[in-house]
C-alpha positions in Angstrom: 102.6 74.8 85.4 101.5 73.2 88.9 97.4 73.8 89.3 97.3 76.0 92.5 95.1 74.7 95.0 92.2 77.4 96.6 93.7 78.5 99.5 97.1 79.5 97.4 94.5 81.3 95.1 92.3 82.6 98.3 95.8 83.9 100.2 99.0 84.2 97.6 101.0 86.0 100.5 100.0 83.7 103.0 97.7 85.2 106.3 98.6 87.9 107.8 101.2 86.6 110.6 101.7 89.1 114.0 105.1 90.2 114.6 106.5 89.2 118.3 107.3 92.8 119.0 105.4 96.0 116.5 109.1 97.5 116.9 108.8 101.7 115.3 110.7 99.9 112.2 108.1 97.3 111.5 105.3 99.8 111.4 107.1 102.6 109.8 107.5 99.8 107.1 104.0 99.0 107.3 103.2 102.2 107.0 105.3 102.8 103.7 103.6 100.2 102.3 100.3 101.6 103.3 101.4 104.8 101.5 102.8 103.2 98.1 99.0 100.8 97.6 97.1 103.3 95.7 100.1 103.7 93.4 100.9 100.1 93.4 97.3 99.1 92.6 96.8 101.6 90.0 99.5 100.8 87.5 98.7 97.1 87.8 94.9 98.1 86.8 95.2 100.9 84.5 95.0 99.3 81.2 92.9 96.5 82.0 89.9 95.8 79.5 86.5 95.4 81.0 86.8 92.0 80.1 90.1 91.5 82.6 88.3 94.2 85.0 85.2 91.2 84.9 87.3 88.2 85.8 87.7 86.6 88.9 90.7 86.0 90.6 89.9 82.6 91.5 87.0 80.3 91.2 83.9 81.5 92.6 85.8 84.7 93.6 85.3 88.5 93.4 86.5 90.3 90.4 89.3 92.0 89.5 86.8 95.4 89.9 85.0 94.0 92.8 88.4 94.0 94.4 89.5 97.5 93.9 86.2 98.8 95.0 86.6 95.8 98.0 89.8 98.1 99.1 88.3 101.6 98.6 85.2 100.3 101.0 87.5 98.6 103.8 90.2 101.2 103.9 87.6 103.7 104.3 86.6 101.4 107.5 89.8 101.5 108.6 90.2 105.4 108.8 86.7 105.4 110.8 88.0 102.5 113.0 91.4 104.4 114.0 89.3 107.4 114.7 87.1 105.1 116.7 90.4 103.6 119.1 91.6 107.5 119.2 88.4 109.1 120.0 86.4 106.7 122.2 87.4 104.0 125.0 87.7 101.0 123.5 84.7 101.3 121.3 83.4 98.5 119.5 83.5 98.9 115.9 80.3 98.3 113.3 80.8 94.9 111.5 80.2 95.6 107.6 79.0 92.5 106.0 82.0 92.7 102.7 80.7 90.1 100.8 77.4 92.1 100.4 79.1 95.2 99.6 80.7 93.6 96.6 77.9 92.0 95.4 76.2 95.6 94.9 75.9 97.1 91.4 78.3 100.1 92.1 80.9 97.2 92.8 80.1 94.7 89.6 79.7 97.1 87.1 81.2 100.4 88.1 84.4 101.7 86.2 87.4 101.3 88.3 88.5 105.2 88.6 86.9 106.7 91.4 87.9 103.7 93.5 91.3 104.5 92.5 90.9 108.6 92.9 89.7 107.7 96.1 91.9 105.7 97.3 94.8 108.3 96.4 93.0 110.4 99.0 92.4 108.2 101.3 95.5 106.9 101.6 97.1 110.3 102.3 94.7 110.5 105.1 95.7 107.5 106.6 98.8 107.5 106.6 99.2 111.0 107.9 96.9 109.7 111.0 99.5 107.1 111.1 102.5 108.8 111.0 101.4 111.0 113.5 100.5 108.4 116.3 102.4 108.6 119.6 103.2 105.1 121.3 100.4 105.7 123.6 98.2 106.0 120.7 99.1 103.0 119.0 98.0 101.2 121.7 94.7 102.6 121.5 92.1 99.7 120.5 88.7 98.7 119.3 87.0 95.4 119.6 85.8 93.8 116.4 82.6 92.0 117.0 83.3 89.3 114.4 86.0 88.5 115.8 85.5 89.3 119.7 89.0 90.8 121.0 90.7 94.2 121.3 92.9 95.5 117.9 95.3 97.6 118.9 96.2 100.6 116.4 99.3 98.9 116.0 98.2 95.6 115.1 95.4 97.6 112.2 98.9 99.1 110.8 100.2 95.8 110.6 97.0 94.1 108.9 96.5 97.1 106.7 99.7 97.1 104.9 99.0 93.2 104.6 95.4 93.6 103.5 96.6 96.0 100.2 99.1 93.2 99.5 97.0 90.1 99.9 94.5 92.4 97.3 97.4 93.4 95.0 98.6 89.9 94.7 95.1 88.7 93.6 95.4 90.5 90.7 99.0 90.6 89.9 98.7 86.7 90.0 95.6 86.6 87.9 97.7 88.5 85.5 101.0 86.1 85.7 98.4 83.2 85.1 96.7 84.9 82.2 99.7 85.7 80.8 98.4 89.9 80.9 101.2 92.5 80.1 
């Protein structure tokens, strides 16, 4: 087997990549993907020991439990961001430092269920927001301060549905390389 180097470890899909054009059939995709990750996720975490829940996905990486409760924390950011672009002029949006969230103890050494129960819910909430969105809407946008420019609604679709897949590949990699069934 070929040793993978860190950045095929760090991104196993790749980065996310912009369309040219957010056509309604890219996002409705986008937004199906949205509404399978909780499923998705959860039967390829399920049966996981503590000892697989413990291991990182990479060197010096976050855990295989640090990265479901990772999700549960951004996706919650993304709800309150969307609410954000639809509720307020171009708002800019509170910068959450991750790497400090998943170094907490609720994120180490918490059981993986009420990530996933949450999640479930979430989920459902989002993607009914997103469903829902008129073209005017999706062009609604925030500014992100760590990266200073605008998202557009339609662009956080679009990263979203890539974010739960660059997070689901982590683990379903980890668990090719480990040879987990």
């Amino acid at each position: 087997m070929t040793e993978l180097t860190l950045e095929q470890l760090r991104y196993p899909i790749g980065n996310f990549i912009a369309p040219a054009e957010y056509t309604s059939e890219y996002i409705a995709n986008c937004i199906g993907q949205i509404e399978s990750f909780p499923e998705r996720l959860k039967k390829e975490v399920e049966h996981l020991n503590d000892h697989q829940l413990d291991t990182p996905y990479r060197p010096g990486g976050w855990t295989i439990r640090q990265v479901v409760h990772h999700c549960a924390d951004s996706h919650m950011n993304c709800l309150i961001r969307m609410k954000w672009a639809l509720t307020e002029d171009t708002p800019t949006i509170k910068f959450y430092y991750e790497d400090r969230w998943t170094d907490m103890q609720d994120e180490k050494k918490m059981p993986i269920a009420a990530s996933l129960l949450l999640l479930e819910g979430l989920h459902q909430r989002i993607v009914y927001l997103m469903k829902n969105l008129s073209e005017e809407e999706l062009q609604r946008s925030f500014i992100h301060p760590e990266h200073g420019k605008k998202f557009r609604l339609e662009e956080l679709i679009g990263i979203y549905a890539w974010h739960g897949n660059h997070h689901l590949a982590h683990i379903t990699e980890l668990k090719k390389r480990q040879q987990w069934t």
